[in-house]
C-alpha positions as CSV (number, residue, x, y, z in Angstrom):
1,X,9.1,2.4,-8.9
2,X,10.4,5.2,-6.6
3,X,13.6,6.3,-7.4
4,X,15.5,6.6,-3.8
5,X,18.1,7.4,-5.2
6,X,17.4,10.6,-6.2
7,X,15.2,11.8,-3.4
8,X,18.2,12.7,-1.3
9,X,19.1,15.8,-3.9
10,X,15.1,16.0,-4.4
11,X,14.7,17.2,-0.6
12,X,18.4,18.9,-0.3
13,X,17.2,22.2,0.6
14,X,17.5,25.0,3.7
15,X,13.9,25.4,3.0
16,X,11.8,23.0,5.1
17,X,8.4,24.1,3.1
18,X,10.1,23.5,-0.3
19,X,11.5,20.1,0.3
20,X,7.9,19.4,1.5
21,X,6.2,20.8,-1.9
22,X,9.4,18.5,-3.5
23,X,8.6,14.9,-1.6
24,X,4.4,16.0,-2.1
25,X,5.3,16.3,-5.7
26,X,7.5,13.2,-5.4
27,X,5.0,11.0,-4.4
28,X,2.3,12.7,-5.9
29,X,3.7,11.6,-9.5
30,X,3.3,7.8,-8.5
31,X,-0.5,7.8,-7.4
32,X,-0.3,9.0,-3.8
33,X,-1.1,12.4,-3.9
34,X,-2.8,12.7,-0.5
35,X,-0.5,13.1,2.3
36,X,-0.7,14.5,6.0
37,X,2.4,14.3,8.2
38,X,1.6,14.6,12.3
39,X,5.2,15.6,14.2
40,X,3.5,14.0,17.6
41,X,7.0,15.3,19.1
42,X,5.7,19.4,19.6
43,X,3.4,20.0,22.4
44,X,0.1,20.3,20.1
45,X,1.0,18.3,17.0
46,X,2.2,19.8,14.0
47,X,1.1,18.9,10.7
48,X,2.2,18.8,7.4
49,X,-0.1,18.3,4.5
50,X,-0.4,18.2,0.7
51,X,-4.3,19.3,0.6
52,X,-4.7,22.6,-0.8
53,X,-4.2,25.3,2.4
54,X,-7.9,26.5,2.1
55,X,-8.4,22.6,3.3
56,X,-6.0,23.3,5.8
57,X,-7.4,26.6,7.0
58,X,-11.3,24.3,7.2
59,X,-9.4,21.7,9.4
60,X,-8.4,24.3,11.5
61,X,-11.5,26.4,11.5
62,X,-13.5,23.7,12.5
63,X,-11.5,22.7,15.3
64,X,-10.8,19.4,13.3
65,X,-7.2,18.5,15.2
66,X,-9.1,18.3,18.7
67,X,-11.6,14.9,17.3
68,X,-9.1,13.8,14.4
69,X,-9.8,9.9,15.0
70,X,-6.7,9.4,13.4
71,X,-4.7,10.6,17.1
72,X,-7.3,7.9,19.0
73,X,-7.1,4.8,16.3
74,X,-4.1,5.2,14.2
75,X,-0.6,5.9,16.4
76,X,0.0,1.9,16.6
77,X,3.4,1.4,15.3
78,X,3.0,-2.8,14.7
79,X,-0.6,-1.7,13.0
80,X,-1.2,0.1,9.9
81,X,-4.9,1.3,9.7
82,X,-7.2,1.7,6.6
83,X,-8.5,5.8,6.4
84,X,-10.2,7.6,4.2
85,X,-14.0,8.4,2.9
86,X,-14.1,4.9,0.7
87,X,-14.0,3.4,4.3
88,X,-17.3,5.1,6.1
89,X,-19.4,2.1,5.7
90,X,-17.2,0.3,8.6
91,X,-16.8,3.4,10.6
92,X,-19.8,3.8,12.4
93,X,-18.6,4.1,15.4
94,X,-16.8,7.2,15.4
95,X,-18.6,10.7,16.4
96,X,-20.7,12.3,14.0
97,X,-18.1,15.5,13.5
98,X,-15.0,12.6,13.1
99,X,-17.3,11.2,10.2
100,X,-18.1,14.1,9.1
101,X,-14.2,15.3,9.0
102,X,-13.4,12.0,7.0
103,X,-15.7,12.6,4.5
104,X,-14.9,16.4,3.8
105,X,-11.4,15.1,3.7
106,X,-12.9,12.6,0.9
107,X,-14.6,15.4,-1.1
108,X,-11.3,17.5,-1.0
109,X,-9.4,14.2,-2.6
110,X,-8.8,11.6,0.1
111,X,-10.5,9.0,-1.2
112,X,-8.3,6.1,0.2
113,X,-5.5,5.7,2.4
114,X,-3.6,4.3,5.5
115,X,-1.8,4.8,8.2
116,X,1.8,4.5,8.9
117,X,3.9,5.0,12.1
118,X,7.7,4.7,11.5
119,X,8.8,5.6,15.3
120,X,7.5,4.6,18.3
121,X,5.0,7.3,20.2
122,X,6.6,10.5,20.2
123,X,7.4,10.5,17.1
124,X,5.9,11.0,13.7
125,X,2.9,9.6,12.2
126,X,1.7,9.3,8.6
127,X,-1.4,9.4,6.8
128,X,-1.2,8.7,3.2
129,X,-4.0,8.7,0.5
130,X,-5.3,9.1,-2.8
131,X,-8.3,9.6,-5.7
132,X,-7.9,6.0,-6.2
133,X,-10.4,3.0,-5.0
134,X,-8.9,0.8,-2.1
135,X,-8.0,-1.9,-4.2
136,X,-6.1,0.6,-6.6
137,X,-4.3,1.8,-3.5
138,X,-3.7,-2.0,-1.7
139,X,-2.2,-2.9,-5.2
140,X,0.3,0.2,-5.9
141,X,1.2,-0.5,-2.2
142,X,2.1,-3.9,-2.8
143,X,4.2,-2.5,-5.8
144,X,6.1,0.2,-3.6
145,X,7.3,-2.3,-1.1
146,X,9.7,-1.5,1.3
147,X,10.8,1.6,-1.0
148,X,7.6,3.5,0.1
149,X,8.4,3.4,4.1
150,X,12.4,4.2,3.2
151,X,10.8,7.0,1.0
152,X,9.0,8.5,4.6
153,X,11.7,7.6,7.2
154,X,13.9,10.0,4.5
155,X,11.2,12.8,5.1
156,X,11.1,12.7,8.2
157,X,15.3,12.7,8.5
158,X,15.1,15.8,6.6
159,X,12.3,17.7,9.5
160,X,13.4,16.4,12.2
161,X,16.0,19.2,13.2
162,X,18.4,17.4,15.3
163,X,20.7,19.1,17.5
164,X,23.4,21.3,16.9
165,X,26.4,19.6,16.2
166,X,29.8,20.5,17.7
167,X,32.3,22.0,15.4
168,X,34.5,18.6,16.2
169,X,31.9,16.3,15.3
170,X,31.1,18.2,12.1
171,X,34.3,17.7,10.9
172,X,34.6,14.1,11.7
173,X,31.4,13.1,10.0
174,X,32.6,15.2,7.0
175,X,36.1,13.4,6.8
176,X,34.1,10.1,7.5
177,X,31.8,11.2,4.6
178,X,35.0,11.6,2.2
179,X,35.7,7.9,3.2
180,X,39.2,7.8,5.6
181,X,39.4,5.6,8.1
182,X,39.2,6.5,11.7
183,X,43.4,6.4,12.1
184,X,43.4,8.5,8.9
185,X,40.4,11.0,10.3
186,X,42.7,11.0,13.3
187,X,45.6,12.2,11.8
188,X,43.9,15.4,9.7
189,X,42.4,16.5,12.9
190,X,45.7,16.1,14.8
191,X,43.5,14.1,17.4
192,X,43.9,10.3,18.5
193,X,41.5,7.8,17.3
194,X,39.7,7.2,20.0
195,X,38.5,11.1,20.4
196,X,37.4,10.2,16.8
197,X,35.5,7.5,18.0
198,X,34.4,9.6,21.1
199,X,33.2,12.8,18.5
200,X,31.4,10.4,16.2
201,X,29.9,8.5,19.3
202,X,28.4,11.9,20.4
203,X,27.3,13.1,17.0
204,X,24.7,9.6,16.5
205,X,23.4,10.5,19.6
206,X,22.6,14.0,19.0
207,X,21.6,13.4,15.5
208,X,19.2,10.2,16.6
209,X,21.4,7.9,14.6
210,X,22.1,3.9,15.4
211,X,24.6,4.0,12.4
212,X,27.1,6.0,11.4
213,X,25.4,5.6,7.4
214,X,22.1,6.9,9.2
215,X,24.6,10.0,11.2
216,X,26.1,11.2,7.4
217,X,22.3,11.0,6.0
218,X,20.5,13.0,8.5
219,X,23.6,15.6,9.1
220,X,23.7,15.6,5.3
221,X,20.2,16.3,4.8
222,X,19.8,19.1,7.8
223,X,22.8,20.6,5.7
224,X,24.8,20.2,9.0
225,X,27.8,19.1,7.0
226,X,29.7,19.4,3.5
227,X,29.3,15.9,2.1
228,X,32.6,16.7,0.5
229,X,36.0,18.1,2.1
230,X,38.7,20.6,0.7
């Protein structure tokens, strides 16, 4: 079962590369060890991938990113899509270089896999696979459950760079972190409670939080705040 708990201190570093290698690793150890991550937000999406980087260096050679059938079949948030080269029988209808891409992909490990879309458009887009058979895959999805896409929504918190935060709303989330009230947050910044309110208001928005749980996470993660305060 994944452990969620740790993964926050798994993928708590300034190093964006590393705390990819980390969560890779992380999921690698329970089966899927296959992954490719499209941020759909740049202007020319940006990918992040656990193949090998001479695999990396072929899909980019071979101008793989401009017919990736994955962009044209797989970006429907309510629909998560079977991939992979176990699934070329039922994809004849895709270009020959798109068939040819999934099954190169197959040879280089990506035997089975699926697509999963945790934002709306825009946003980010994953593609996660494996050595294993489809069944193999369906069934160690099943055992994942809802831990798997909570596992990816943490990834993605940890990217995503959010906006700066104001020095203000720092310090709010970090006295909200250390678990005072808003009257009591009030008081040590010698503000009143509703600019409290107002700061943490502003810092959701920039950070792309509904909660104030989801605010502390992401500014924790991006290393935007001290989770603890002198």
């Amino acid at each position: 079962m994944l452990d969620l708990e740790a993964l926050p201190d798994l993928l708590r570093t300034p190093d964006d590369a590393e705390a990819w290698t980390r969560f890779g690793g992380f999921l690698g150890d329970h089966g899927l060890d296959r992954l490719i991550l499209y941020d759909l937000g740049a202007p020319s999406p940006g990918l992040w991938t656990t193949f090998a980087p001479d695999w990396l260096r072929h899909y980019q050679a071979r101008g793989y990113a401009a017919i990736d059938p994955f962009f044209e079949h797989c970006l429907d948030p309510a629909a998560s899509v079977a991939t992979g080269a176990a699934h070329l029988d039922r994809l004849g209808h895709l270009a020959p270089r798109q068939q040819d891409l999934i099954a190169e992909a197959g040879e280089a490990g990506f035997r089975a896999g699926f697509s999963l879309v945790l934002a709306p458009r825009g946003g980010m887009a994953w593609n996660i696979g494996s050595g294993l058979r489809p069944r193999e895959l369906a069934a160690l999805r099943r055992a994942m459950g809802p831990r798997l896409p909570l596992a990816l929504r943490l990834m993605q918190a940890r990217l995503r760079k959010p906006p700066a935060l104001s020095e203000r709303e720092a310090e709010a989330l970090e006295w909200l972190a250390a678990g005072l009230r808003t009257k009591e947050i009030a008081h040590r910044m010698g503000i009143a409670p509703v600019t409290v309110e107002l700061h943490l208001k502003s810092a959701r928005r920039r950070l792309g939080a509904r909660t104030r749980d989801q605010a502390l996470l992401q500014a924790a993660l991006r290393g935007a705040i001290r989770l603890s305060v002198d």
